[in-house]
C-alpha positions as CSV (number, residue, x, y, z in Angstrom):
1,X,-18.8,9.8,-8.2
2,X,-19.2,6.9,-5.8
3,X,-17.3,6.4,-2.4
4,X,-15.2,2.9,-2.0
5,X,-18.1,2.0,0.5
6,X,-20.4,2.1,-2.2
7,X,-18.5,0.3,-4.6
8,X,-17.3,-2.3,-2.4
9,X,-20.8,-3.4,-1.7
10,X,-21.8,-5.0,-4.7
11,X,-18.2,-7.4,-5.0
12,X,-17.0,-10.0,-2.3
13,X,-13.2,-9.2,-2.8
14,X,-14.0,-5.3,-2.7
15,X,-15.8,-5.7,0.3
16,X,-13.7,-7.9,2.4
17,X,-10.7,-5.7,1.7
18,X,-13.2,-2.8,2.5
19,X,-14.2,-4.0,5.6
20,X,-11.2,-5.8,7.3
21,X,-8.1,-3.7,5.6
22,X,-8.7,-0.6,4.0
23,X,-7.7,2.1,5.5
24,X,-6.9,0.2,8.9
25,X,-3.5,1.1,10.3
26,X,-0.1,-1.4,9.6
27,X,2.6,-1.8,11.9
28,X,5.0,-4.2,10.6
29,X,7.4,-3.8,7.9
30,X,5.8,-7.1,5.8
31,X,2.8,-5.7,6.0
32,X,3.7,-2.2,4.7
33,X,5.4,-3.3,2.2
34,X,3.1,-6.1,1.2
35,X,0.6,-3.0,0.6
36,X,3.1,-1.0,-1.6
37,X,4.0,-3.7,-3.9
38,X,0.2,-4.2,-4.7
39,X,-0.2,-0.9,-5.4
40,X,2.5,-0.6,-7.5
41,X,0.8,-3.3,-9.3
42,X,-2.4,-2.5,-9.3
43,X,-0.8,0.4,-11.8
44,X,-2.8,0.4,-14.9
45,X,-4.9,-2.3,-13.9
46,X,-8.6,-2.5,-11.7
47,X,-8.1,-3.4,-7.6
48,X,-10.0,-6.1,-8.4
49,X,-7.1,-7.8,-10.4
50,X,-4.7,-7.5,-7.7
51,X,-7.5,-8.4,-4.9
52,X,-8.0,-11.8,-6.7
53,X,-3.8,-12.1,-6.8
54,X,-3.5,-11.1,-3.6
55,X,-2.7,-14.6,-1.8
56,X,-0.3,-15.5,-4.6
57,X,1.5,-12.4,-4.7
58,X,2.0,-13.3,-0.9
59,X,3.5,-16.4,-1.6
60,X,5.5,-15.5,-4.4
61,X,7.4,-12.9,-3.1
62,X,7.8,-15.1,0.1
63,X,5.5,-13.5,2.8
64,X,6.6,-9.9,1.8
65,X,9.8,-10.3,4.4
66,X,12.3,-7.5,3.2
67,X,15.4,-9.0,4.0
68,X,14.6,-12.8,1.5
69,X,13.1,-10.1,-1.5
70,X,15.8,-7.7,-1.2
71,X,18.0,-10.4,-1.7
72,X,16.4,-11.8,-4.9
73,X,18.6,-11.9,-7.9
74,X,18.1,-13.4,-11.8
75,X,16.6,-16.5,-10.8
76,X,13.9,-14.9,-8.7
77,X,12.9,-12.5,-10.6
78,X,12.5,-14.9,-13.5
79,X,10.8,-16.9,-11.3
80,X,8.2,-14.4,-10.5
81,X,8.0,-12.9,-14.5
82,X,6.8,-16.6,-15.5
83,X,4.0,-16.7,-12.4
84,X,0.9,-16.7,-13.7
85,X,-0.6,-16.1,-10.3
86,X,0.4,-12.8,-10.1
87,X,1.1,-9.4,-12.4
88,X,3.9,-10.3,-14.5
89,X,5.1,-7.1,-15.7
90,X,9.1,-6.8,-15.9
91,X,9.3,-3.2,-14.3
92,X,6.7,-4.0,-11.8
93,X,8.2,-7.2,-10.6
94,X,11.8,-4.8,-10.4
95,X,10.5,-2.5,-8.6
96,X,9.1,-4.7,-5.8
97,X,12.8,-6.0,-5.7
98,X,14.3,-2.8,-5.6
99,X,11.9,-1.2,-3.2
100,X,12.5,-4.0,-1.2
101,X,16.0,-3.1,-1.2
102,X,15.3,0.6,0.0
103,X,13.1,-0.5,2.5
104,X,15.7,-2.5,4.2
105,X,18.4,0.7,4.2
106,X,15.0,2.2,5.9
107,X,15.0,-0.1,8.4
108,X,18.6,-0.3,9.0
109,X,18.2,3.9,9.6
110,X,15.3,4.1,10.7
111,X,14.3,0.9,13.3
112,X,11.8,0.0,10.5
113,X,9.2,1.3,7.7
114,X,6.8,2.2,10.1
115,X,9.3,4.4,12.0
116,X,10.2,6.4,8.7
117,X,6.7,6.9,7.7
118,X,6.1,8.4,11.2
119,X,9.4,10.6,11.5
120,X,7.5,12.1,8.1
121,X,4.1,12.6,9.2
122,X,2.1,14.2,9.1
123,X,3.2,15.8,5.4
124,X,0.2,17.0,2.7
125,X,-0.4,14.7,-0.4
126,X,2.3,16.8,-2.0
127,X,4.9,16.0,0.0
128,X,4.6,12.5,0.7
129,X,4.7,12.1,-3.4
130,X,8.1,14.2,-3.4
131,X,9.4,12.4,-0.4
132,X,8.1,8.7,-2.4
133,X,9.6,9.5,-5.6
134,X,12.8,10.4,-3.9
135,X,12.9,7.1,-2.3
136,X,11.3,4.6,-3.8
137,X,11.2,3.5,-7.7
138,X,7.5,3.1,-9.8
139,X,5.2,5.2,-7.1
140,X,3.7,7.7,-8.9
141,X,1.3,10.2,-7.4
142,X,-2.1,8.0,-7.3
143,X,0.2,4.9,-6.5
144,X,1.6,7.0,-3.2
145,X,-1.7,8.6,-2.4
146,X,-3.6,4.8,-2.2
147,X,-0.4,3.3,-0.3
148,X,-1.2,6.3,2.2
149,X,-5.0,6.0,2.7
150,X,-4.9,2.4,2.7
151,X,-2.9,2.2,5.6
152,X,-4.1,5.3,7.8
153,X,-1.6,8.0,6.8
154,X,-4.0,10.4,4.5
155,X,-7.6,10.8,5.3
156,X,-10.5,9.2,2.7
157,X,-10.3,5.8,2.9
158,X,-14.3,5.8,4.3
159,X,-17.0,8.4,4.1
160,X,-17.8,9.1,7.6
161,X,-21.3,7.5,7.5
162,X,-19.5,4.1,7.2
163,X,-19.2,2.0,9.8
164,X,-15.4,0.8,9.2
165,X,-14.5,4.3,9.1
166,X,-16.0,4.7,12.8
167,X,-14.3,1.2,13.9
168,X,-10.9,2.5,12.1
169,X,-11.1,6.0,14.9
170,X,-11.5,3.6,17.5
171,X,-7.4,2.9,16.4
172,X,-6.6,6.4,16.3
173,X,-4.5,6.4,12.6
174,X,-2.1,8.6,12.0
175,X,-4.5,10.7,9.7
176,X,-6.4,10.9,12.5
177,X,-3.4,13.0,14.6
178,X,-2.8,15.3,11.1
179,X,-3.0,19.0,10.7
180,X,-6.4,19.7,10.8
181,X,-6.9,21.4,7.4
182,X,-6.4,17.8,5.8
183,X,-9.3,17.3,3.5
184,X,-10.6,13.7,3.2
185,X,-10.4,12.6,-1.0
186,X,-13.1,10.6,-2.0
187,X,-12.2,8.8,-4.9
188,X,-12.6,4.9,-5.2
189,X,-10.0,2.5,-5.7
């Protein structure tokens, strides 16, 4: 089976995201969350779909900010069910809004996503999909494993002969600080 790094080679989109996001750490709450509703909707569907939506997913759910989507109501989500630019699958588009919603009880708890997700860490694939199910709507187990990798919590995202995954140590990731018998999982996006 081939690596990300090989795959993303032979497309632009896969290899842009490769090289400048994948597996790099996130700090801010837009960001984080940004990267959890494309995975939610990449559900069922190839990463290359939700690469090529990626800019209008931005713009349709406003920049990602947590406090204008958890406030979205009938209007909105119509809105964003007859937007061509991006997935427009009823449950998906709900669970965005709703996870939006979580997200901003998070913050009010926690100082923000990216404090929660550290006050967890480091947990085994396992647990982070218990602890994701119990707070979050529509992330199933491959959903929460990519969210994780993608954004420096689990080990994977590169093979170590890569050169993004050396320029990714350089930022010391939280996968990077994890228990030591964390195995690295190979599988493409």
């Amino acid at each position: 089976m081939s690596s990300y790094c090989e795959v993303a080679r032979d497309n632009n989109f896969h290899q842009v995201y490769h090289d400048s996001e994948y597996g790099f750490p996130l700090t801010t709450d837009a960001a984080l969350f940004e990267r959890l509703a494309l995975e939610i909707n990449q559900a069922g569907l190839s990463w290359l779909t939700i690469l090529k939506k990626k800019e209008h997913f931005h713009r349709a759910f406003d920049g990602f900010d947590l406090d204008r989507v958890s406030a979205y109501g009938t209007r909105e989500e119509e809105r964003l069910l007859n937007d061509a630019g991006i997935i427009r699958n009823k449950l998906k588009v709900r669970a965005v809004i709703e996870n939006a919603r979580r997200l901003v009880v998070i913050r009010e708890q926690h100082g923000s996503f990216v404090a929660w997700l550290d006050a967890h860490h480091p947990l085994d694939r396992e647990q982070w999909r218990k602890l994701f199910k119990k707070t979050f709507v529509f992330t199933g187990g491959e959903i929460v494993n990519e969210f994780l990798m993608s954004t420096g919590y689990l080990s994977g995202a590169h093979n170590e002969s890569c050169p993004i995954y050396h320029q990714i140590s350089t930022l010391n990731p939280p996968w990077m600080r994890a228990l030591p018998t964390q195995k690295p999982s190979m599988t493409p996006k």
